[in-house]
C-alpha angles and dihedrals in degrees: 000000000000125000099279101002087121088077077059108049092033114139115144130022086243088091114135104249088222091067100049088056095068140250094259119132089225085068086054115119128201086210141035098282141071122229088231088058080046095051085043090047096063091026088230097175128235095291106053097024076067096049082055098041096052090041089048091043097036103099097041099061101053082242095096099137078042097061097035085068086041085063090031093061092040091053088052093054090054101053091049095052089045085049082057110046084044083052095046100043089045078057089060091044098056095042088245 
């Protein structure tokens, strides 16, 4: 099976969740886990789950610079949602 053929050939919601994440050496993992169940374990949200996925990828696609700036730039969109739910919630606190 192709990279993604299981979206195809989808036909029950029995479907082994190994499968549906693709045959490419990049979704490999060296333990028993996969970065995607990490990311869930500590329900790090779509920002910073990416920073971790990238970091932990980079090395496996031959993009690695690529994917340092992919990190880089995800990284950089947390810490300015977290700048503005700190702002906003220093607003309320202040009665502005």
């Amino acid at each position: 099976m192709k990279e993604w053929d299981w979206i195809e050939s989808k036909t029950d919601q029995n479907i082994n969740t190994k499968q549906m994440r693709g045959t490419a050496l990049h979704y490999e993992s060296t333990g028993d886990y996969d970065v995607i169940d990490f990311i869930q374990d500590y329900n790090l949200g779509f920002n910073r789950g990416n920073v971790v996925k990238y970091i932990a990828r980079a090395t496996k696609k031959g993009t690695e610079l690529q994917d340092l700036y992919k990190a880089k730039d995800y990284i950089e969109r947390e810490i300015q949602y977290v700048k503005e739910l700190q702002h906003k919630k220093d607003k309320e606190f202040t009665g502005e």
